[in-house]
GUVOVO-532625 format. One record per residue (C-alpha): residue in three letters; x, y, z. Coordinates in steps of 0.25 Angstrom, whole numbers, padded with zeros to 4 digits, always signed. Example, Ala and Ser with C-alpha at 12.3 -4.5 7.8 and 13.67 -1.06 7.14 Angstrom:
residues 2
Ala+0049-0018+0031/Ser+0055-0004+0029/
end
This chain:
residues 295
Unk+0000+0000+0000/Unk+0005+0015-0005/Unk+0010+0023+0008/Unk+0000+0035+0012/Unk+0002+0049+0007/Unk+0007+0059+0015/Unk-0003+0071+0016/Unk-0004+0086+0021/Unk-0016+0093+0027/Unk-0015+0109+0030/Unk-0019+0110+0046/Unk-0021+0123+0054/Unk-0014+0128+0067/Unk-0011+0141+0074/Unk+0001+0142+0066/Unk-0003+0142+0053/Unk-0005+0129+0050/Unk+0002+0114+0048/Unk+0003+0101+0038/Unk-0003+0090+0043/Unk+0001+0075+0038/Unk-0006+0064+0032/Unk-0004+0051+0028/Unk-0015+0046+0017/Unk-0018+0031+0016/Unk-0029+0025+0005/Unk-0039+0033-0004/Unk-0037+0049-0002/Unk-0052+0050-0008/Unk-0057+0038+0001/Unk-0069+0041+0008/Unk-0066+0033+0021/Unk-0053+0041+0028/Unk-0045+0035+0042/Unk-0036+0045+0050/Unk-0026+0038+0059/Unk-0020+0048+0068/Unk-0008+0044+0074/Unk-0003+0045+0090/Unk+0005+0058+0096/Unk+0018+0055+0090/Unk+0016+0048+0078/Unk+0013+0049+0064/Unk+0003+0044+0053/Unk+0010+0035+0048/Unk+0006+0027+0061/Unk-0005+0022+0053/Unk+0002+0014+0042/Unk-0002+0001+0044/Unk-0017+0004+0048/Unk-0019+0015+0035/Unk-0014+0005+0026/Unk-0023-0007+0032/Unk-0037+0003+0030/Unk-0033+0007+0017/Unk-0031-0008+0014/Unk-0042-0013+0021/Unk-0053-0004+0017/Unk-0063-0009+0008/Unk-0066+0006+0003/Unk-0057+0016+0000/Unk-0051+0023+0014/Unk-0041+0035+0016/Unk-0030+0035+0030/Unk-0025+0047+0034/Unk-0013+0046+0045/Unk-0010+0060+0048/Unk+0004+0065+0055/Unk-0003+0075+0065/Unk+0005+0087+0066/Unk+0018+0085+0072/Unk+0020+0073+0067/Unk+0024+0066+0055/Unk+0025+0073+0043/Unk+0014+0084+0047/Unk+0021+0099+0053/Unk+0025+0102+0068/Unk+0021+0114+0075/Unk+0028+0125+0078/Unk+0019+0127+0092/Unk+0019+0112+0096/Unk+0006+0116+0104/Unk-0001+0112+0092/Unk+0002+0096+0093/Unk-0011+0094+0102/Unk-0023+0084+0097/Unk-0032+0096+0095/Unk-0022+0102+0084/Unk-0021+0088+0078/Unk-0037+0087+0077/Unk-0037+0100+0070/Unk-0029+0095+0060/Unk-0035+0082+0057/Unk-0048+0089+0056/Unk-0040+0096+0044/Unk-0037+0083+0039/Unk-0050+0077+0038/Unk-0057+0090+0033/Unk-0046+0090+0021/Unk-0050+0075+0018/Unk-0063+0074+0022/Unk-0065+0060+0025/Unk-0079+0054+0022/Unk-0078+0043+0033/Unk-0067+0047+0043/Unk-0061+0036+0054/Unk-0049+0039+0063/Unk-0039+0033+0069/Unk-0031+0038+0080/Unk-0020+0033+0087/Unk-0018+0040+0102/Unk-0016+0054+0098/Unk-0023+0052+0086/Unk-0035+0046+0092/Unk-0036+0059+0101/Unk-0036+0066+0088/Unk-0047+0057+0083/Unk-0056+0061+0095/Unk-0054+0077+0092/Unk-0057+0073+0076/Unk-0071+0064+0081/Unk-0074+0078+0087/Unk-0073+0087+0076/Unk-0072+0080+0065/Unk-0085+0085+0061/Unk-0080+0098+0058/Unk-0071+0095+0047/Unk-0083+0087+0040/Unk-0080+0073+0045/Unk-0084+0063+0055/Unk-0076+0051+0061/Unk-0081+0037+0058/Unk-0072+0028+0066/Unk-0062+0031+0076/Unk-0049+0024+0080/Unk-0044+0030+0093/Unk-0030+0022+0096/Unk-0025+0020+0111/Unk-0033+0034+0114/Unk-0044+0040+0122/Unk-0048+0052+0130/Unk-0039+0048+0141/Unk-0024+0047+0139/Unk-0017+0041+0151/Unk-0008+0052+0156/Unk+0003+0041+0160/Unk+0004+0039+0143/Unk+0007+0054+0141/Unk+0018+0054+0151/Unk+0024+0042+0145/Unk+0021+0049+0129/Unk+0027+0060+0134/Unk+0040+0054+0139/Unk+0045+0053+0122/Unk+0035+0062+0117/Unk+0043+0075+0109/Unk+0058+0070+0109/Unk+0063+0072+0097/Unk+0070+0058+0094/Unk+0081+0056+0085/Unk+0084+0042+0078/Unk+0096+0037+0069/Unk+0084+0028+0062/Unk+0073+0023+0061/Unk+0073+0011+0068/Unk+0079+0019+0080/Unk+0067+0029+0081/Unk+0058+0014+0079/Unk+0065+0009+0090/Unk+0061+0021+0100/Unk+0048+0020+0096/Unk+0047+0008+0101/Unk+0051+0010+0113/Unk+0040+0023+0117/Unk+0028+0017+0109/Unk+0030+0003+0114/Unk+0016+0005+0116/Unk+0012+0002+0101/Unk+0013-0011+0105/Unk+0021-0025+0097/Unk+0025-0021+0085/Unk+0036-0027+0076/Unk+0051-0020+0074/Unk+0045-0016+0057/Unk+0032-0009+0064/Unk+0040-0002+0073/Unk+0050+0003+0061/Unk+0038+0008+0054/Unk+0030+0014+0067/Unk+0042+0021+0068/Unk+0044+0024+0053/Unk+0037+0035+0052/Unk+0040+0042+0066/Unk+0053+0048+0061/Unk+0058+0056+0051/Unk+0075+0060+0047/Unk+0080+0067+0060/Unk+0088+0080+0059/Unk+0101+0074+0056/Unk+0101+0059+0053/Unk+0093+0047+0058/Unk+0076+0052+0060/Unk+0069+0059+0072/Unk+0053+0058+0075/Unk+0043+0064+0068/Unk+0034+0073+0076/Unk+0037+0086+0081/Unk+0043+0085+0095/Unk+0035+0097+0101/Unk+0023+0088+0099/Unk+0027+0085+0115/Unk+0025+0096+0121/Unk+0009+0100+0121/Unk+0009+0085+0125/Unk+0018+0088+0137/Unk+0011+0098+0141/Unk-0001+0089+0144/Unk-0004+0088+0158/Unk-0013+0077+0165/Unk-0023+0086+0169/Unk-0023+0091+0152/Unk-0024+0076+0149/Unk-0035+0075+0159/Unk-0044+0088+0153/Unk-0040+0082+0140/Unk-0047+0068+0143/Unk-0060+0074+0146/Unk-0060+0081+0132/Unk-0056+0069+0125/Unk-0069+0060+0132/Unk-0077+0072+0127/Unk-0074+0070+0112/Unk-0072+0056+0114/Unk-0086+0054+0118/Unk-0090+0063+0107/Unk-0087+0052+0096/Unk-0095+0047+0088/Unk-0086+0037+0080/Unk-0084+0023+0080/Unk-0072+0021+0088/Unk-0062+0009+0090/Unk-0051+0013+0101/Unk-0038+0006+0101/Unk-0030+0004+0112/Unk-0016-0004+0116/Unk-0021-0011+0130/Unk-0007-0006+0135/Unk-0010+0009+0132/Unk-0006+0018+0143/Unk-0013+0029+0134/Unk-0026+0023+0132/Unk-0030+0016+0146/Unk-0040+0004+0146/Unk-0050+0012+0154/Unk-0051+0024+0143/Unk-0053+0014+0132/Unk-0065+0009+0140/Unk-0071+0023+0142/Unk-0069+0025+0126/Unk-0077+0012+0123/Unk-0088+0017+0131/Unk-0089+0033+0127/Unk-0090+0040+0116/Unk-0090+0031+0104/Unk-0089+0021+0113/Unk-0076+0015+0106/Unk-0072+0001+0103/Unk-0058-0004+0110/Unk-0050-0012+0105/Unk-0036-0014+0113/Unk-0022-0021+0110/Unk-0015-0029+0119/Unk+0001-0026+0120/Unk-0002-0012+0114/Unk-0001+0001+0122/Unk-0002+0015+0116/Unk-0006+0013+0105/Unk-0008+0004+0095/Unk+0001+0008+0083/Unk-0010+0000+0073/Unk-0001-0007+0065/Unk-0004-0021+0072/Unk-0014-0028+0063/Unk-0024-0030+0074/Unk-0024-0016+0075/Unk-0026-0013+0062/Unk-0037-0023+0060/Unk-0042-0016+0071/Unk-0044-0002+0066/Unk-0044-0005+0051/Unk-0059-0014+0055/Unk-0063-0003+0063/Unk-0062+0008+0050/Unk-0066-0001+0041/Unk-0076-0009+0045/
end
């Protein structure tokens, strides 16, 4: 199968304004269009495997867009890194669905990504679109402080590597997490992480400023911000399938339950020796997701 393309879409901001990526997998005219948003420090390309089993599996013709939210990948820093907050990134994947104007719209978001999905649910409406189905990955209202201190430990440092299979073998280490995975997957989770460092060898992709409106976050913030979340969770009215690693000290088992039981009352399907999150590159997970969208 051909790679995607890589897109552009025009965003606004106080300064004037920013590109953000995309990658386009499938039929560009297709009337049936999937987002995958991908977590807080990686990148659209996250989605690889799953894109290509929708676009293989479909019976009709379908469209996946993996955006690089701003800040990441291939789309543009800011120079005021108080922009890199999930209200920002909903803005701009509103701009995205208004300029491709899906005609059957699902979602898929992976931690970060799933947050920005909740916002979307919310307002999507105002761009002329509704979500169908929603995939929220190892996500909810509540996000256990304990995860953010330990996020926040690697979070921002701006990592230097002599190659690739260096920066696949750090990756390891902090997003042990994603679970089993052979030696080849991690290469290729990795693979797109990185881009040619300064001098020689390859540094991360994203902006390292990205860390700093996320330190600023207190436990008392976090707490204000859950009872936000519950509100526009319990606002949706989309089919929804939530995710979660049974290991996940992000997601806790008491959270998922609460979510299968407010709002759209989501279906919960967990994986055993996965925490945060599941990367969906497994084929249970895949089969998982892609039956869900395509059923």
């Amino acid at each position: 199968m051909a790679d995607p393309t890589l897109n552009f879409v025009a965003c606004r901001d106080a300064a004037g304004g920013h590109r953000m990526a995309y990658w386009q997998w499938g039929e560009p005219q297709a009337e049936h269009t999937v987002v995958c948003v991908h977590g807080l420090t990686r990148q659209g390309r996250d989605f690889d495997v799953l894109a290509r089993a929708l676009v293989a599996r479909s019976p009709k013709p379908i469209r996946v867009i993996c955006p690089d939210v701003a800040g990441r990948g291939h789309s543009d820093w800011f120079a005021d890194p108080n922009g890199y907050a999930v209200p920002t990134y909903v803005g701009d994947l509103l701009t995205l669905i208004g300029e491709l104007k899906p005609q059957t719209l699902d979602w898929v978001g992976t931690s970060m990504g799933g947050l920005i999905g909740i916002g979307v649910c919310a307002h999507a409406k105002a761009v002329g679109a509704s979500v169908r189905r929603l995939v929220l990955n190892d996500v909810g209202p509540v996000l256990e402080w304990e995860s953010l201190l330990r996020i926040g430990t690697y979070l921002g440092q701006n990592m230097q590597f002599d190659t690739l299979q260096q920066a696949a073998d750090h990756m390891r280490t902090i997003a042990i997490g994603f679970g089993p995975h052979t030696d080849e997957e991690w290469l290729e989770l990795s693979r797109h992480m990185v881009k040619p460092g300064a001098g020689s060898g390859v540094q991360l992709h994203y902006d390292p400023a990205i860390a700093l409106p996320f330190q600023a976050i207190t436990q008392e913030i976090a707490v204000q911000g859950e009872v936000a979340l519950w509100g526009l969770y319990d606002g949706i009215t989309s089919q929804t399938l939530l995710l979660r690693g049974a290991d996940s000290d992000l997601l806790s088992r008491q959270t998922a339950e609460l979510m299968t039981q407010r709002g759209p009352r989501a279906q919960l399907v967990e994986y055993a020796g996965v925490g945060h999150a599941p990367t969906l590159v497994a084929a249970d997970q895949v089969d998982c997701v892609a039956s869900f969208l395509l059923d």
